[in-house]
VOGULUM-502759 format. One line per field, with one value per residue (C-alpha): residue number from 1; residue in three letters; x, y, z. Coordinates in steps of 0.25 Angstrom, whole numbers. Each point is the difference from the previous one (the first is absolute). Last residue first. Layout:
// residues N
nr = (NUM:...)
rest = (ALA:...)
px = (X:...)
py = (Y:...)
pz = (Z:...)
This chain:
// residues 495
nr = (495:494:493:492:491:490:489:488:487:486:485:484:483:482:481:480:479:478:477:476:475:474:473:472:471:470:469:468:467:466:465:464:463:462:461:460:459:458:457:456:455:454:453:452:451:450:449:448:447:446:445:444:443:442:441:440:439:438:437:436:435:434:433:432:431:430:429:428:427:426:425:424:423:422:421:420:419:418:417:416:415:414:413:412:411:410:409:408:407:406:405:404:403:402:401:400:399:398:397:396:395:394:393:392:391:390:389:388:387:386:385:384:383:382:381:380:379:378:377:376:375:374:373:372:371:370:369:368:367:366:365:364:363:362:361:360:359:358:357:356:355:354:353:352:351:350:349:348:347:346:345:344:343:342:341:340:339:338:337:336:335:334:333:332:331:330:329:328:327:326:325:324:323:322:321:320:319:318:317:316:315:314:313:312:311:310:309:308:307:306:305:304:303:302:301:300:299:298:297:296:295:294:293:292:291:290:289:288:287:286:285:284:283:282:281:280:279:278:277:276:275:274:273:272:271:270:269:268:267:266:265:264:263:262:261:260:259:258:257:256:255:254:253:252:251:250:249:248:247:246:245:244:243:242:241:240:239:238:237:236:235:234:233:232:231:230:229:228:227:226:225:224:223:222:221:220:219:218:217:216:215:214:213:212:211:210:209:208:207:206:205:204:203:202:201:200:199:198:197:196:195:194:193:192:191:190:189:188:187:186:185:184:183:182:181:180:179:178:177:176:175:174:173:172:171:170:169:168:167:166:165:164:163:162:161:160:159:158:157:156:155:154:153:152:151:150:149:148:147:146:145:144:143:142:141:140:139:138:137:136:135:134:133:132:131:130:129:128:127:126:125:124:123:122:121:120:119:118:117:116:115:114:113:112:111:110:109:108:107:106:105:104:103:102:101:100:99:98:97:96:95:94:93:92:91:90:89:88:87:86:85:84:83:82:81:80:79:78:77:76:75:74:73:72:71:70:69:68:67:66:65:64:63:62:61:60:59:58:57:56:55:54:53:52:51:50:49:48:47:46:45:44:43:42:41:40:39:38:37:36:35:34:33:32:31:30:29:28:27:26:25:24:23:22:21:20:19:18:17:16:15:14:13:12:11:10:9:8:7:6:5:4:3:2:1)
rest = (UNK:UNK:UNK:UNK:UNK:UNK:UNK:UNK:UNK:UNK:UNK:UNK:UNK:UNK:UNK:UNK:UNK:UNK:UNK:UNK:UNK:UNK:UNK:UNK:UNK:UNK:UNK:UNK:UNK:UNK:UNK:UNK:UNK:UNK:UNK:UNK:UNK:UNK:UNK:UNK:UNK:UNK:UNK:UNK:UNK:UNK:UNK:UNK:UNK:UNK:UNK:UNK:UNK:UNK:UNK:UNK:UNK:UNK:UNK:UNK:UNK:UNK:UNK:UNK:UNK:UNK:UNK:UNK:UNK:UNK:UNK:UNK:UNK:UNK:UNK:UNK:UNK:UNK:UNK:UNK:UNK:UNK:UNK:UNK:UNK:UNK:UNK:UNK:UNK:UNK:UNK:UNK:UNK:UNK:UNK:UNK:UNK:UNK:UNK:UNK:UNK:UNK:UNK:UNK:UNK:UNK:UNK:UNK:UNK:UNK:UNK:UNK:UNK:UNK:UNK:UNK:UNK:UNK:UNK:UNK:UNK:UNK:UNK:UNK:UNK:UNK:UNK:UNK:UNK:UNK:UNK:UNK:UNK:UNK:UNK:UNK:UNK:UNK:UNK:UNK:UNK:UNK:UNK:UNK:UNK:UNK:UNK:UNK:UNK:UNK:UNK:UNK:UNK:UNK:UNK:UNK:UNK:UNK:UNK:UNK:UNK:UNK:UNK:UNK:UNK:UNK:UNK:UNK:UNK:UNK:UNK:UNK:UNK:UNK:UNK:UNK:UNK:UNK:UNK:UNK:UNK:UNK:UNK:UNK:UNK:UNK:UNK:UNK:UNK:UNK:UNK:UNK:UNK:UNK:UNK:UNK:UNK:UNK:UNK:UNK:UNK:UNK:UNK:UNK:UNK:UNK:UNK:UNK:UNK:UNK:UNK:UNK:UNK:UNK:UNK:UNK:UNK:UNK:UNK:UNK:UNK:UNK:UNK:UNK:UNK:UNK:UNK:UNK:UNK:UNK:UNK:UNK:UNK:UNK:UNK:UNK:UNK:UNK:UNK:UNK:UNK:UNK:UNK:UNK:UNK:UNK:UNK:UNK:UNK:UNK:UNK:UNK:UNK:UNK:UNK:UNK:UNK:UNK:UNK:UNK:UNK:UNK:UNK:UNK:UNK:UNK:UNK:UNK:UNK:UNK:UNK:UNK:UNK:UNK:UNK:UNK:UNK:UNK:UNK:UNK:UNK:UNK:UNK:UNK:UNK:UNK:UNK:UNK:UNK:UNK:UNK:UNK:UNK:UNK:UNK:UNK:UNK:UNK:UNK:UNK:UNK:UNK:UNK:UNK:UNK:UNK:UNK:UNK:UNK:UNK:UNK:UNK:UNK:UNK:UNK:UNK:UNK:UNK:UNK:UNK:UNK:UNK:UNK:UNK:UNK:UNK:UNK:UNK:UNK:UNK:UNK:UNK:UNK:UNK:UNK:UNK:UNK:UNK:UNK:UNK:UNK:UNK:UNK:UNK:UNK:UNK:UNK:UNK:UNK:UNK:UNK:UNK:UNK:UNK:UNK:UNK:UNK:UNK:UNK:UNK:UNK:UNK:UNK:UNK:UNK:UNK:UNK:UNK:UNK:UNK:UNK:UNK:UNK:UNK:UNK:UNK:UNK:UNK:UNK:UNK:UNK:UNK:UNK:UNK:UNK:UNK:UNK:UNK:UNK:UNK:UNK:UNK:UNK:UNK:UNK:UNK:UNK:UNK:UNK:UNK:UNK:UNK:UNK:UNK:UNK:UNK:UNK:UNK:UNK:UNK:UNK:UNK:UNK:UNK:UNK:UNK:UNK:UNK:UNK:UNK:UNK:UNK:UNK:UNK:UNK:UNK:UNK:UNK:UNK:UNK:UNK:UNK:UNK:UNK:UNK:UNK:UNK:UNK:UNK:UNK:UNK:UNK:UNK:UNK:UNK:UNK:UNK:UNK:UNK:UNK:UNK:UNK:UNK:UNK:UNK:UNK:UNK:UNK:UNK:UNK:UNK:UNK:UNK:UNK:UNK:UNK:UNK:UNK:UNK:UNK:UNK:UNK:UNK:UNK:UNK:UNK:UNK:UNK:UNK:UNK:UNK:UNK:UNK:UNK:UNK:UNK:UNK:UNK:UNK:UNK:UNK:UNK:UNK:UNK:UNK)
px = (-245:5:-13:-8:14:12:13:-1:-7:-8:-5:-2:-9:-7:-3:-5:-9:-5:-2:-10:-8:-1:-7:-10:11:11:-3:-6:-13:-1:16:-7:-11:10:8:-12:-3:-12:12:4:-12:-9:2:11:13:10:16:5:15:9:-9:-14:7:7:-9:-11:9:10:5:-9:-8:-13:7:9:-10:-2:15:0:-12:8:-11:-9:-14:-10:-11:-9:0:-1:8:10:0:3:12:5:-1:-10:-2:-11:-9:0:-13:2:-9:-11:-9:-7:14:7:14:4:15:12:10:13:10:14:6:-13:3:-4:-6:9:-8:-14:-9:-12:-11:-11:-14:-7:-15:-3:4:-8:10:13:7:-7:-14:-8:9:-4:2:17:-1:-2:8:13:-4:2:-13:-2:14:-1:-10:10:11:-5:-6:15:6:-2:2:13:6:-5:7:13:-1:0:11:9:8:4:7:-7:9:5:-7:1:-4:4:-7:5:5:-7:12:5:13:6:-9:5:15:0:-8:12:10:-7:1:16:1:-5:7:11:-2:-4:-5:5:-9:9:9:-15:2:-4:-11:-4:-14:0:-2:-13:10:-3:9:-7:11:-2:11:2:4:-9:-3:-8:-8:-2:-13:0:-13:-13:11:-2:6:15:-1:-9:11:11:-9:-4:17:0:-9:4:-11:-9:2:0:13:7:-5:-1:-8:6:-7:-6:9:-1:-1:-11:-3:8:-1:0:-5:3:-8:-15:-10:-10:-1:-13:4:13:-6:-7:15:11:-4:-9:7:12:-5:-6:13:7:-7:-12:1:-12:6:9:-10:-11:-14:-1:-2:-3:11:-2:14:-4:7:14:7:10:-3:-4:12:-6:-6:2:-10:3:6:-2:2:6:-4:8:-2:-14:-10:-5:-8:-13:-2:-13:2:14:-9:-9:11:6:-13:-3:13:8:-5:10:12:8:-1:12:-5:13:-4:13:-10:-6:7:0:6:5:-8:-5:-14:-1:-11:-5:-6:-12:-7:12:-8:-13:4:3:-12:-3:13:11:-1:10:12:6:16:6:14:7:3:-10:-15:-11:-10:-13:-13:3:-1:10:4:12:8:9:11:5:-3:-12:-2:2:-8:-11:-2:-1:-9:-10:-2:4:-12:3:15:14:11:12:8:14:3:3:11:-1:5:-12:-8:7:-4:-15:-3:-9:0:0:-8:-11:-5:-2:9:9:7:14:3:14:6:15:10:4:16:-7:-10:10:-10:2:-4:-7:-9:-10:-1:-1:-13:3:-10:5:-12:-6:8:10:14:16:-5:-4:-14:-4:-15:4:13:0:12:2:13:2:-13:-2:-8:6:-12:-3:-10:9:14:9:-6:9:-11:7:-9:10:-4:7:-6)
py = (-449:3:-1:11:11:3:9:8:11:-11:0:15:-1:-11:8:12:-10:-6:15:2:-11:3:11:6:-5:3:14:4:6:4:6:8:3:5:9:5:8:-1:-6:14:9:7:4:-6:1:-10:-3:-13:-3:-6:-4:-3:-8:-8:-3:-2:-15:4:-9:-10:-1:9:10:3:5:10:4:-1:11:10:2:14:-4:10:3:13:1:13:10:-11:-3:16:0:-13:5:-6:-12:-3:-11:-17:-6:-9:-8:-2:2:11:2:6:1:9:-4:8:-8:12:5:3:-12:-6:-12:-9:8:12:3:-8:8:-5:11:-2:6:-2:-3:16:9:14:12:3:-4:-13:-1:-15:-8:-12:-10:6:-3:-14:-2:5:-8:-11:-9:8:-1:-14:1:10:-9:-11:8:4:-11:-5:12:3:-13:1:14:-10:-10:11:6:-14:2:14:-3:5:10:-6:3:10:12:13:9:13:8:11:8:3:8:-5:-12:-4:4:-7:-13:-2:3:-12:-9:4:-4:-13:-2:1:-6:-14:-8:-13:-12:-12:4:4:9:3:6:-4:-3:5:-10:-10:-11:-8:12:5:3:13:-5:12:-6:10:11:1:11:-6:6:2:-2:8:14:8:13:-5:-14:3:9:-11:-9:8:3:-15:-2:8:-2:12:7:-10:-3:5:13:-3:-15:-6:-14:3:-1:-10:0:7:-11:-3:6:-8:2:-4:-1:-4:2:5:-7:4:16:-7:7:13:3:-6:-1:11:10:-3:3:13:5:-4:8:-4:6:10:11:2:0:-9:3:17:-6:-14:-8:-9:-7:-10:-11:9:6:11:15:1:-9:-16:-7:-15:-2:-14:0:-14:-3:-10:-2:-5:-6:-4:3:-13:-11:-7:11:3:14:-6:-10:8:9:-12:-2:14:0:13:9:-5:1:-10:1:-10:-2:-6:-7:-1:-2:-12:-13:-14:3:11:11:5:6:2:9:-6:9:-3:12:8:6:-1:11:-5:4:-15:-4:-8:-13:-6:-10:-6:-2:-10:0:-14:-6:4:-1:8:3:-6:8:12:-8:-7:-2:-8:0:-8:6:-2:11:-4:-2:14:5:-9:6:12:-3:-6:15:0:-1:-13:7:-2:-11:-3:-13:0:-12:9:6:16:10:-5:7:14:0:-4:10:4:9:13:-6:-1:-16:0:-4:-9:-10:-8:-10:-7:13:0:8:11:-3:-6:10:12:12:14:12:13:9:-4:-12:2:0:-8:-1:-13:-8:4:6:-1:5:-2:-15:-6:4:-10:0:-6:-8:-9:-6:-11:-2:13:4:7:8:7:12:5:13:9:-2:-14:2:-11:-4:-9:-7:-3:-10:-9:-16)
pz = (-282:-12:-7:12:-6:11:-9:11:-10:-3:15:-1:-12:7:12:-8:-9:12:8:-12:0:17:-4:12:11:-9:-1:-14:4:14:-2:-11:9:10:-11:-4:13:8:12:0:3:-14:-11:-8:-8:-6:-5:0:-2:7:14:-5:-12:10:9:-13:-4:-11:-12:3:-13:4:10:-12:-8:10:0:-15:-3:12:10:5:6:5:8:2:-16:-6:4:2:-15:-4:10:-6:-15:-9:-7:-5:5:-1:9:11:6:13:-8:8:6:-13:1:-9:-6:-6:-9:1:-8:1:-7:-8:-7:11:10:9:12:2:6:8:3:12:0:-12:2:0:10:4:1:-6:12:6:1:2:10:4:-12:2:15:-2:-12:9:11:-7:-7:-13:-4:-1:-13:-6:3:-8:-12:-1:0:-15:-6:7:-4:-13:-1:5:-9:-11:3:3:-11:2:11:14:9:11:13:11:-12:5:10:0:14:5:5:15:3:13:3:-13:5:13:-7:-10:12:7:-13:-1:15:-1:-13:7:12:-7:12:2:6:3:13:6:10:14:9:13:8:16:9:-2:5:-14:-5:-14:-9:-12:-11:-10:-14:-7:8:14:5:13:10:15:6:6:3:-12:-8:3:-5:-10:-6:1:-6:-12:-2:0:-9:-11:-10:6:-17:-8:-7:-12:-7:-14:1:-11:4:14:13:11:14:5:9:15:13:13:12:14:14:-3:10:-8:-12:-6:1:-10:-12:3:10:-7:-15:-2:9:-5:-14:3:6:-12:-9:-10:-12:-4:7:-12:-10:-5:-1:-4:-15:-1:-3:11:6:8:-9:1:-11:3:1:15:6:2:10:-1:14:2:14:3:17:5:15:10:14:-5:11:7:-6:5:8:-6:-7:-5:-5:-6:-6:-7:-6:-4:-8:0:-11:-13:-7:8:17:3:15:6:15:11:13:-8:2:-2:-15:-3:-6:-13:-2:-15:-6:-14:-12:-6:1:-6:-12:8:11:13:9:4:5:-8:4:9:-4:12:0:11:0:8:-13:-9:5:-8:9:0:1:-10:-12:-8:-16:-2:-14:-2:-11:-14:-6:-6:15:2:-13:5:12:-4:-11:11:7:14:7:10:3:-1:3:-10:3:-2:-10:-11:5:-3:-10:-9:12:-2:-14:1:9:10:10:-9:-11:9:2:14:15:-7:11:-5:9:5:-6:-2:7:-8:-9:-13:2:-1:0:-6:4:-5:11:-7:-7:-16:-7:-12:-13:-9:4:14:10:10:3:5:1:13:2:8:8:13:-1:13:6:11:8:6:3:-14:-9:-12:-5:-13:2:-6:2:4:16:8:12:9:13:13:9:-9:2)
């Protein structure tokens, strides 16, 4: 057995584990992007993967469902006789997309490592304070077999589990020698199009944007307090840019420019920034871990550099930039399919609305701007209808129904004065939630626009999440899935 554990980072949260002999893929992105349908939100910074030329995986483990773990793509890139591991809560059309696809799928618990050669991977909870969206997300503990001073924590999207913590509380395991860290906080420049972004006059502006300061501070001293003792980190997240996105990539995405700051402002551990194709080696002898490259991952300089120059000159001279449709634009054919479409759902996400956080504080209020409120206080516009190039389909929703109720259309600024909340989305993006052309990630991220009263979680974009995320709408996730897996040429008759 290697006393030596591998972890090849391939951008993002994908991760090549190795001993030597044995290989895991964690969470494989493997093309140059991901996304749902036809929409691509390529890897950041840019590479390409040879898989034919990678060692293989023995075992493929997917931490959650999220569109930027997993994907349908990458998999059909792989032998269909590794066996892929996740977790009891991952939703059921998951799992059937995978072995649709031709895999064994294995659903394990936190009490029985996974055993691969001599790697040994256990899959924790996410802790109790993860947010609901990511609720089901898996926390890998990788280590060798037979030992346990060498411990990987992988940390995906989520407060670190309360189980692991326990244990580590109890003795029953020591401090990981690395932690993974997810740096997800996709900050934009003021003026692009973020999902906490409020329109709201006087609530969004420069100092709105986190800085990279506050992101540190987030992931290596809030996050890692429960792993005191651990002696490296590694940065990884932010690594994908959004469809047509003007300004390149997130600002805080350069991981090893974070690293090399963190390692100067703090003394608790040292931290890697590694990019794709960087190989950090964990020596069995507890000395000190080393870095090396991946001949298989390539990173494309050039358009590295060209990305980097975009962000430069955005952050440079700001502008509001305008949301354009993420989705094709609906033949005419299939008008009214998609009006019903809209007729049919709507009642549904009124209903669900009242449940979020948004709905809750929208019944408690009773004076906004103008004075006393009425039963109306949330406005869903649709930009751009069938027929309608430049208009807009403006919704009231009424909470004493709950329901919606059609209402003039007036300008923006007019509609903020008085409705507390409200919802802005391209008519054929939100039809395309319903016939898995688009899943709400991508929608949030390409090209939602939204305002609201009070903290951030009372947001829209968090209920909208609440309602249409594949946890709440697995029928909707399906439909995604099976779109993709036509795509692949992979339909439930062929199979």
């Amino acid at each position: 057995m290697s006393a030596d554990l591998h972890l090849t980072f391939l951008g993002h949260q994908t991760w090549h584990i190795s001993d030597g002999h044995t290989v895991v893929l964690l969470d494989p992105i493997l093309d140059t992007a991901f996304g749902a349908g036809d929409l691509r939100f390529e890897i950041w910074p840019p590479r390409q993967v040879d898989v034919a030329a990678m060692p293989a995986p023995d075992a493929i483990v997917l931490t959650h469902e999220h569109l930027d773990h997993f994907h349908l793509p990458s998999l059909h890139l792989l032998d269909r006789s590794t066996p892929v591991y996740t977790g009891m809560t991952t939703p059921a059309a998951v799992t059937d997309a995978i072995a649709l696809l031709g895999f064994g799928v294995h659903r394990v618990d936190h009490t029985q490592p996974i055993r691969v050669g001599d790697i040994e991977i256990t899959l924790y909870p996410a802790g109790a304070r993860t947010l609901f969206w990511e609720k089901r997300v898996v926390q890998p503990l990788v280590r060798l077999a037979g030992t346990s001073d060498a411990d990987v924590f992988v940390g995906v999207d989520a407060d670190v589990s309360d189980l692991y913590v326990e244990q580590l509380t109890d003795g029953a395991v020591v401090p990981p020698r690395l932690a993974v860290v997810s740096n997800n906080s996709q900050s934009v420049p003021y003026g692009a199009l973020g999902a906490d972004t409020n329109l709201l006059p006087g609530l969004d502006g420069p100092r709105h944007r986190k800085t990279g300061v506050q992101v540190l501070n987030g992931l290596l001293i809030d996050y890692l307090r429960p792993l005191d003792g651990v002696a490296d980190v590694a940065l990884c997240g932010n690594g994908f840019t959004a469809p047509r996105s003007p300004h390149g990539p997130f600002l805080y995405a350069d991981h090893a420019a974070l690293a090399q700051a963190a390692n100067t402002l703090q003394h608790l551990f040292r931290v890697h920034g590694p990019r794709p194709g960087d190989q950090l080696t964990l020596p069995g002898d507890r000395t000190a871990i080393t870095s090396s490259r991946a001949p298989w991952v390539t990173i494309d300089t050039a358009e590295e550099k060209r990305a980097c120059a975009a962000l430069a000159a955005f952050l440079d001279q700001p502008r509001q930039v305008t949301p354009t449709p993420i989705t094709s634009p609906l033949p005419e054919d299939e008008w009214d399919t998609a009006r019903e479409t809209v007729a049919r759902e709507l009642p549904r996400l009124a209903r669900e609305l009242i449940a979020t956080r948004t709905g809750t504080l929208a019944g408690s209020i009773h004076d906004y701007l103008a004075g006393p409120l009425g039963a109306h206080r949330l406005v869903l516009r649709l930009l751009d209808p069938p027929g309608q190039p430049g208009g807009v389909d403006s919704y009231a929703w009424d909470i004493t129904g709950p329901r919606w109720e059609p209402v003039p259309t007036v300008s923006r600024e007019e509609t903020m004065a008085v409705y507390p909340f409200g919802i802005e989305v391209y008519f054929q993006d939100f039809v395309a939630l319903f016939d898995g052309r688009a899943q709400i990630w991508d929608v949030i991220g390409g090209s939602y626009q939204g305002w609201h009263i009070g903290e951030p979680l009372d947001s829209p974009v968090f209920a909208l999440f609440a309602v249409y995320g594949e946890h709440q709408r697995p029928d909707l996730a399906a439909r995604c899935y099976a779109y993709s897996l036509a795509r692949l040429g992979i339909t439930p008759a062929a199979s």
